[in-house]
C-alpha positions in Angstrom: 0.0 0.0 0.0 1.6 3.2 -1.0 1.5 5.9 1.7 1.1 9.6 0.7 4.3 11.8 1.0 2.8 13.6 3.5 1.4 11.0 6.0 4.6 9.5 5.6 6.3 12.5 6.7 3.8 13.3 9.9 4.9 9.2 10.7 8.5 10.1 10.4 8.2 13.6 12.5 6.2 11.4 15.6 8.9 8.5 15.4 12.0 10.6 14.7 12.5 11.6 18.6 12.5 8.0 19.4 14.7 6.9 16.8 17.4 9.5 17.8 16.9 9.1 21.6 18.1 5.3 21.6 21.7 5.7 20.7 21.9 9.7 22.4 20.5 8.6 25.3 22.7 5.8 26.7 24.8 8.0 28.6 21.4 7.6 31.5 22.2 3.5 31.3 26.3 3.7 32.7 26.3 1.9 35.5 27.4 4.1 39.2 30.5 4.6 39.6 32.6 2.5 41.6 35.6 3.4 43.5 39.0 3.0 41.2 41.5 0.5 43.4 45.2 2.3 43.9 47.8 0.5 42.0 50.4 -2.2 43.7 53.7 -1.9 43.7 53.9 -5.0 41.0 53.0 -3.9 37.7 49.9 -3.5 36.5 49.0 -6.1 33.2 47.5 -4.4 30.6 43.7 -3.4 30.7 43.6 -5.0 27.2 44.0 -8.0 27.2 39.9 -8.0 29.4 38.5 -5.9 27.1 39.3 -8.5 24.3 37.8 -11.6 26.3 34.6 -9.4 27.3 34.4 -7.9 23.5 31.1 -9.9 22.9 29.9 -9.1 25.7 30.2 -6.0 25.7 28.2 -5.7 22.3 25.3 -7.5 23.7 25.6 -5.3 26.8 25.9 -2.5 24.4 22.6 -2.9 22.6 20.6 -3.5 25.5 21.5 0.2 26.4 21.1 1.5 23.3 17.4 0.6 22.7 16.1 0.8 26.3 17.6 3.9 26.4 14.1 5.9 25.8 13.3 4.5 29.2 16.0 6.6 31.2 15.4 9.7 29.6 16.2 12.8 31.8 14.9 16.2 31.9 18.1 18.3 30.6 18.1 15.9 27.9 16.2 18.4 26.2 18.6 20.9 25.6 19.9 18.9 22.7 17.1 16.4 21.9 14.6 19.1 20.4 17.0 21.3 18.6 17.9 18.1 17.0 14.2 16.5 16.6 13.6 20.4 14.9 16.4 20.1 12.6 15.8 16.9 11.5 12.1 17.7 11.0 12.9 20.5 8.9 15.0 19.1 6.8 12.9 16.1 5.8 10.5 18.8 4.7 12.8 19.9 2.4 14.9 16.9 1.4 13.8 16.5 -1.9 13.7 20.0 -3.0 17.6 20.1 -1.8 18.7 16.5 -3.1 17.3 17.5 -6.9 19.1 20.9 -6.5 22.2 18.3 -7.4 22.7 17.1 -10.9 24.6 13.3 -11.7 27.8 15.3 -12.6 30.3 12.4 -13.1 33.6 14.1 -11.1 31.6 14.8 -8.3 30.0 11.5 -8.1 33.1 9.7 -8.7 34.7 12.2 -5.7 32.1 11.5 -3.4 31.8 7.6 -3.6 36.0 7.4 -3.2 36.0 9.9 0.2 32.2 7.9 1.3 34.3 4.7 1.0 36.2 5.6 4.1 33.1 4.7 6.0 32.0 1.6 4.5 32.9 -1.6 6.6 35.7 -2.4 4.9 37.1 1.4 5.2 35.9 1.7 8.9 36.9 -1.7 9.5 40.3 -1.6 8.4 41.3 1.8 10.2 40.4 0.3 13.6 42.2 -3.0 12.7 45.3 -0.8 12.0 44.9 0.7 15.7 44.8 -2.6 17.0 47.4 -4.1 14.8 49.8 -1.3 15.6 49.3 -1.2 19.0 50.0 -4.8 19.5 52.8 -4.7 17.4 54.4 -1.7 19.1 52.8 -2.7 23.1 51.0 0.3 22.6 48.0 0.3 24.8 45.9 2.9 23.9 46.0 2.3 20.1 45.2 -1.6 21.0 42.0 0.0 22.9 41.4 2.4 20.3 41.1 -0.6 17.9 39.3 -2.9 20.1 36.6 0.0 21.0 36.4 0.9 17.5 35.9 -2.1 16.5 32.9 -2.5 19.1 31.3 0.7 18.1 31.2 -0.4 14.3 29.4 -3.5 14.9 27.1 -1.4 17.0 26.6 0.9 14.8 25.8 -1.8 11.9 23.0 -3.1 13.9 21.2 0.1 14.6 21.9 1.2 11.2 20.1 -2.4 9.7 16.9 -2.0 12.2 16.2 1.6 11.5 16.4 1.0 7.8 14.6 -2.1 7.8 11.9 0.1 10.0 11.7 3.5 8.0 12.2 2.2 4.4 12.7 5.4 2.9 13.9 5.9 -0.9 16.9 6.9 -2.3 17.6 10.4 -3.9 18.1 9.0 -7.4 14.8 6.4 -7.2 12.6 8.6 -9.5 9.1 9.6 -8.2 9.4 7.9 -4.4 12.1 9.4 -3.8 12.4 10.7 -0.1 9.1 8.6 0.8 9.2 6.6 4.1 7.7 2.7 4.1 8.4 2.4 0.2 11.0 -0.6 0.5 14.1 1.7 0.6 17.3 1.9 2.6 17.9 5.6 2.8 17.0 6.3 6.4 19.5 6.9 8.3 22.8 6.6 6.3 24.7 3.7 7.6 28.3 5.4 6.4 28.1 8.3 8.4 26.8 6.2 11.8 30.2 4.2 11.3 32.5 7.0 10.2 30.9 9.1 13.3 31.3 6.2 16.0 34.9 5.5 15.1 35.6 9.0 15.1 34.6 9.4 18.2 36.1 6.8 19.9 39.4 7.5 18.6 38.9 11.5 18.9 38.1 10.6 22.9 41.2 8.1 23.1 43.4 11.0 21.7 42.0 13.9 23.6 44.8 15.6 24.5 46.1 15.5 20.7 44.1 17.9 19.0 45.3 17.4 15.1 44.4 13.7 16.1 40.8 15.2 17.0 40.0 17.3 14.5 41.5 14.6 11.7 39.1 12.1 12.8 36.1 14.3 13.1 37.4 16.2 9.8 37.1 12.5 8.0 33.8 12.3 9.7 32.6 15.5 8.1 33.8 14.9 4.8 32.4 11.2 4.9 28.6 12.9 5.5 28.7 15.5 3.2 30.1 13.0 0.3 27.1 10.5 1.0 24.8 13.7 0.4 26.7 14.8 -2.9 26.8 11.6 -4.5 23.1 11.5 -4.2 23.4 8.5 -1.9 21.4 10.1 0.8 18.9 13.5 2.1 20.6 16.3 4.5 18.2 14.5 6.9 19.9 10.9 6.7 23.1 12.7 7.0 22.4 14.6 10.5 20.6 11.8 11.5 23.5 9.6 11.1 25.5 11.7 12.0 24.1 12.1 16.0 23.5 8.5 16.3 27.3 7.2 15.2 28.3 10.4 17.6 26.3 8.9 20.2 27.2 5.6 20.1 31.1 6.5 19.9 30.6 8.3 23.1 28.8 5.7 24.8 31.4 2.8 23.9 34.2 4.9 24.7 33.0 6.2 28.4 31.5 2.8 29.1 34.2 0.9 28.3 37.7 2.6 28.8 40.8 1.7 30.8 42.4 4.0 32.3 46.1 3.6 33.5 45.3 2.6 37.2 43.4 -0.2 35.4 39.5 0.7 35.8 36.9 1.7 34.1 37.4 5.6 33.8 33.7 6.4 34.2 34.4 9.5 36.5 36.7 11.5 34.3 34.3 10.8 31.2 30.7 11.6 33.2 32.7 15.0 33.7 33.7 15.7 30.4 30.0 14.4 29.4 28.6 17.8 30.4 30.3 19.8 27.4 30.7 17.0 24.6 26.7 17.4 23.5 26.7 19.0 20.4 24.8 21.9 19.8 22.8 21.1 16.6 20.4 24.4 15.3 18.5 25.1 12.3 19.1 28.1 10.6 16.8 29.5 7.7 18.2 32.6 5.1 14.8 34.6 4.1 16.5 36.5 1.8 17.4 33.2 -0.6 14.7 31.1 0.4 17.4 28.4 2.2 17.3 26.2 4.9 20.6 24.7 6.7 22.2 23.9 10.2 24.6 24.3 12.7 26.3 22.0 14.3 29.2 22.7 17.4 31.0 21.1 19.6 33.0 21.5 22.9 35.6 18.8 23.4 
């Protein structure tokens, strides 16, 4: 049965808070914190080595967060939850009438599938391998995390990216009449590359905190991932910013939830405090004079 643009739209508006809440909201599921055991005077054995036997685990435990999350919603999630749930609303409003503003110009299609690749599976995939590769190699314990944590947040983000798909069913830029319409058989909503760019990013931007050009590489390749899946006329602004806060979130959450630090626990203290200013401000913006919509989209970190 073929649903009307616009009922398909009002669906999408009503369900889009809950679809963004799951993965932004896990920060509410960590568990308390527990009091960080002072080191020995033997040496400490690397945090690693745990975090590879409980990598399964983890996911599972991972997911239960992520999709009971709605559940353990707080009130100052607001702050960022409706400028998002606003953005996102307006740009699905005017998806289509942005996407066809694009042409099938071949350089810029061939451009934006080559940069996209970088956050395909195998792209993704193989940057966190290297972490965890080189860190091995060279006993270098945060780049073995960084790769096993990566690794964790990818196959998260693959499984939210398959359910909300599978669930919204929204057409491609470049499939003709349908395009941009919701519950039509498609696999446009949200864009799977830019959850998976956006988690790794994350987690390796968190890991590297106190190297900046490491930071603003990883959240650079983020950036450039997005916009390429929107220029090749893979996918709407709204697929884009959607993806975008949900590979975000999940980065975070894998990152602050499972971390070593170097006195070999969980560093859930340090990262609930730097949880304050690492929300990103996300507002829409609208240009009377040309008759344009866009965003903005900051963060502290």
């Amino acid at each position: 049965m073929r649903v009307s643009s616009k009922t398909a739209r009002d669906a999408c508006s009503s369900a889009v808070l809950l679809i963004i809440i799951s993965p932004f909201s896990v920060h509410a599921q960590a568990p308390p914190i527990a009091p960080v055991p002072q080191p020995t005077p033997t040496s400490l054995p690397s945090p690693t080595p745990s975090l590879e036997r409980r990598f399964l685990k983890n996911i599972l435990r991972d997911q239960h967060a992520i999709w009971t999350s709605p559940l353990h919603l707080q009130k100052e999630d607001g702050r960022w939850l409706v400028p998002l749930g606003l953005s996102t609303a307006a740009l699905i409003a005017t998806d289509r009438r942005t996407a066809d503003r694009l042409n099938d110009d071949r350089t810029r299609l061939n451009v934006s599938h080559a940069v996209s690749y970088l956050g395909s599976g195998y792209g993704a995939g193989g940057i966190a391998g290297a972490f965890y590769l080189i860190g091995r190699a060279t006993d270098d314990t945060r780049a073995r995390e960084t790769g096993l944590l990566g690794a964790e947040a990818l196959i998260n983000s693959g499984i939210v990216a398959a359910v909300l798909k599978s669930s919204t069913q929204r057409r491609r830029p470049r499939a003709g009449e349908e395009r941009g319409e919701f519950f039509e058989g498609g696999l446009s909503f949200p864009s799977g590359h830019t959850i998976a760019v956006w988690s790794l990013a994350t987690v390796v931007a968190n890991e590297y905190r106190d190297k900046h050009l490491v930071q603003i590489g990883a959240y650079g390749l983020a950036a450039a991932v997005s916009v390429s899946r929107f220029t090749g006329r893979n996918h709407f602004l709204s697929d884009v910013l959607v993806g975008s806060a949900i590979g975000y979130g999940i980065g975070r959450y894998v990152y602050r939830t499972h971390h070593v630090s170097s006195q070999g626990g969980t560093d859930r203290a340090t990262s609930k405090n730097h949880a304050s200013s690492s929300f990103p401000s996300i507002m829409p913006r609208y240009n009377g004079r040309s008759r344009s919509y866009g965003i903005t989209l900051a963060w502290n970190f």
